[in-house]
N, C-alpha and C positions, 0 to 999 in steps of 0.2 A: 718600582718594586722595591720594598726593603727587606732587607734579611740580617740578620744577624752576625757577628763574627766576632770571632779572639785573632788580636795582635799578636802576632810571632817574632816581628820583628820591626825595630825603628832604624829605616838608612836616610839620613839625611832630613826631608820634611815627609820624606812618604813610609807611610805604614803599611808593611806585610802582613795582608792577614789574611783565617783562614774560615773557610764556608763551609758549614756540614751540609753535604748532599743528601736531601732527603727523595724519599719517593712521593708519588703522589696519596699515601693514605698518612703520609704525614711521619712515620714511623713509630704511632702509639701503639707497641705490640698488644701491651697489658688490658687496652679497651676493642681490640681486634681480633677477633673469631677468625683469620684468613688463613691462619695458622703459615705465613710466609714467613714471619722471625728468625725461620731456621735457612732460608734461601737470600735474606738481606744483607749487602756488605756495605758497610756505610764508608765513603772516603771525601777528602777534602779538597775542598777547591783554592788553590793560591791566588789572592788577588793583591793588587798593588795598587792602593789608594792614598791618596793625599792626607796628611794627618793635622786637620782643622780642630779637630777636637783636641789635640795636644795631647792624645792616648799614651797609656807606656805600654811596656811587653809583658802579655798577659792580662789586660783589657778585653773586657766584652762590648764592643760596638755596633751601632745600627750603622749597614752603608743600604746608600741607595742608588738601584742605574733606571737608566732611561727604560721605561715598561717596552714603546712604540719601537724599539729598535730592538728590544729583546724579542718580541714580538713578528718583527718581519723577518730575524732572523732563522726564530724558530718552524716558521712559513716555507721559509726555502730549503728549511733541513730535513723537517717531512712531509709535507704535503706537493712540495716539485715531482721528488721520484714518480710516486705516484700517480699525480697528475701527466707527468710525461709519458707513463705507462697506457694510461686511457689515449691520448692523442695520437702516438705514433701506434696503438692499436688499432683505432677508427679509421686511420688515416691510411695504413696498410690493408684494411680492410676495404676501405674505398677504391684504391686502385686495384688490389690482387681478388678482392671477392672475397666474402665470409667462409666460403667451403672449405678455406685452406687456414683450418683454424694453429696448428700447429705450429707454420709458419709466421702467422699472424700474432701469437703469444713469444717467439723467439722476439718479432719486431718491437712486440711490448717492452720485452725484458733489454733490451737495446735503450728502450726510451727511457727505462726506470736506471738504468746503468748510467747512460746521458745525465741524469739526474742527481746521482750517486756525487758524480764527477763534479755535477755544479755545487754542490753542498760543500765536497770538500774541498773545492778551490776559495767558496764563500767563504769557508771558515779561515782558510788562509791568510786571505787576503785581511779581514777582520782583524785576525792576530795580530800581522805587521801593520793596520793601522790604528788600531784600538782604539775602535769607535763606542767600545760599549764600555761608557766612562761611569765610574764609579765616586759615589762621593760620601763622604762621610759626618751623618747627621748626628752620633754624638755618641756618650760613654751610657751604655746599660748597665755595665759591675764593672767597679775597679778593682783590678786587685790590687791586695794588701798585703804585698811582702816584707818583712817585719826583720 
């Protein structure tokens, strides 16, 4: 996946830089009828990547991480809850009987909670091993501080 970024900062060989978080319509308000422009809050993502390109601060670069690990990431941060929610609902419905729907949607909400729980430990864990490496394919705009 590549995305774009400006350099904030250079420590050592690795580059500070930073990622505008967009949404999924891309944030072209001007060709968007959604009329959400006025609910959008754009912020930025700090990453810390290796500086191959020999960027300075204030550089526009393309980084690029791994799709497949973004990817299963993103798997287990929404599609677990929910999925856990269906299981320990059928699965409470199997032993206790569908009549006791009430109880059987607390059970859900248990599973999706369970779920909740694994996301944020994934992400944790993720963090302290920073598996989702980043690399940096090359300079888009230099700047030209004069």
């Amino acid at each position: 996946m590549l995305q774009e970024a400006k350099v904030g900062q250079i420590v050592d060989n690795m580059a500070i830089v930073y990622v505008e978080r967009k949404s999924a319509c891309g944030h072209d308000c001007s060709q968007c009828g959604g009329g959400c422009n006025l609910l959008t809050v754009t912020s930025d993502t700090k990453i810390s990547v290796k500086n191959d390109a020999h960027a300075k601060v204030g550089d526009e670069v393309l980084i690029e991480s791994a799709s497949s690990h973004f990817l299963v990431s993103a798997m287990i941060v929404y599609l677990l809850p929910f999925i856990l929610f269906f299981v320990a609902y059928f699965l409470g419905g199997s032993y206790l009987g569908y009549e006791r729907e009430a109880v059987l949607i607390s059970i859900g909400f248990g599973g999706f909670s369970l779920g909740i729980l694994v996301a944020i430990l994934w992400d944790r864990r993720e963090k302290k091993r920073q598996n989702l490496k980043y690399k940096m394919v090359g300079i888009t705009k230099e700047c030209l501080d004069i």
